[in-house]
N, C-alpha and C positions, 0 to 999 in steps of 0.2 A: 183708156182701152175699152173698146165694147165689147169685150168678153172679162168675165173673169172665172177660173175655174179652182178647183177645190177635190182634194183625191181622198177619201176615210173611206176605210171597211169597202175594199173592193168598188166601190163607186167611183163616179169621174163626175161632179157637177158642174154645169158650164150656168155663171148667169150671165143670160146677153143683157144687153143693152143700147138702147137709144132704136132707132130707127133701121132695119132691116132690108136694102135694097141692093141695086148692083152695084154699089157704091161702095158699101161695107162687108157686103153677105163674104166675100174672099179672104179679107183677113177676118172677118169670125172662123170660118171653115178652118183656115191655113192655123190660129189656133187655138180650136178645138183637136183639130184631127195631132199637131203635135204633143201637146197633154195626154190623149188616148193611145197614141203610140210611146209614149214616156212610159205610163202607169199599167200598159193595157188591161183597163176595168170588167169587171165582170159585168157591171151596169152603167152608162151613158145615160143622166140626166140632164135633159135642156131645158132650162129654167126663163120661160119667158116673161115673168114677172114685169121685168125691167125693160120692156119692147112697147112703143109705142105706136111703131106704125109697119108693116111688113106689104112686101108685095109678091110676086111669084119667087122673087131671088131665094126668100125664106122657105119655100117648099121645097126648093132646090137643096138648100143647106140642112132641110131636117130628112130629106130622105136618102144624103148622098153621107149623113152621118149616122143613116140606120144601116146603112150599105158596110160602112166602116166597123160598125161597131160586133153587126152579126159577122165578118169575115175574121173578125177575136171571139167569137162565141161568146159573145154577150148582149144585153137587151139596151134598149131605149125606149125615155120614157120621156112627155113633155108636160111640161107642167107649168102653171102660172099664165098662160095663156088666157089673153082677155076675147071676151065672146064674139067678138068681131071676127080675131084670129083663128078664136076653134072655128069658126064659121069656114074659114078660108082650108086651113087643113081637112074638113069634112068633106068638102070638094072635091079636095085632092084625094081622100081615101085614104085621109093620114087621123084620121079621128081614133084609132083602138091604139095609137098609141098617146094621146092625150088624156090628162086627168086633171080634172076641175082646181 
């Protein structure tokens, strides 16, 4: 599974995994966005850690789940993103919600 997620203390963390494209980015979305409608969190963490390679599809999927997660009144936050990736989010104007 290239997701796996995890609910504590109002949180929802997602860690992806493997490679991010249009291949995959639909079932991460389809469950991610199940999990956050299960638990609806008060904070959505995307734990890139585990992502080796992303292309547009991953912009897609981090901002169509900031979309999701602000329509529950809650934040997103990404994290573990390697400098390649922040590169790519900064781009996109997805940079204030990444953290090193």
């Amino acid at each position: 599974m290239p997701v796996k997620t995890d609910y504590q203390n109002d949180t929802l963390t997602a860690l992806l995994q493997g490679d991010i494209d249009h291949h995959t980015a639909a079932a991460m979305r389809e469950a991610i966005d199940r999990a956050a409608e299960g638990c609806l969190p008060k904070h959505l963490v995307l734990d890139f850690s585990g992502v080796s390679f992303m292309d547009s599809s991953g912009v897609g999927l981090v901002m169509g789940r900031y979309r999701l997660i602000r329509s529950m009144g809650g934040t997103l936050t990404v994290t573990g993103a390697s400098p390649r990736i922040r590169a790519m989010m900064k781009l996109a104007g997805l940079d204030l919600l990444t953290q090193s």
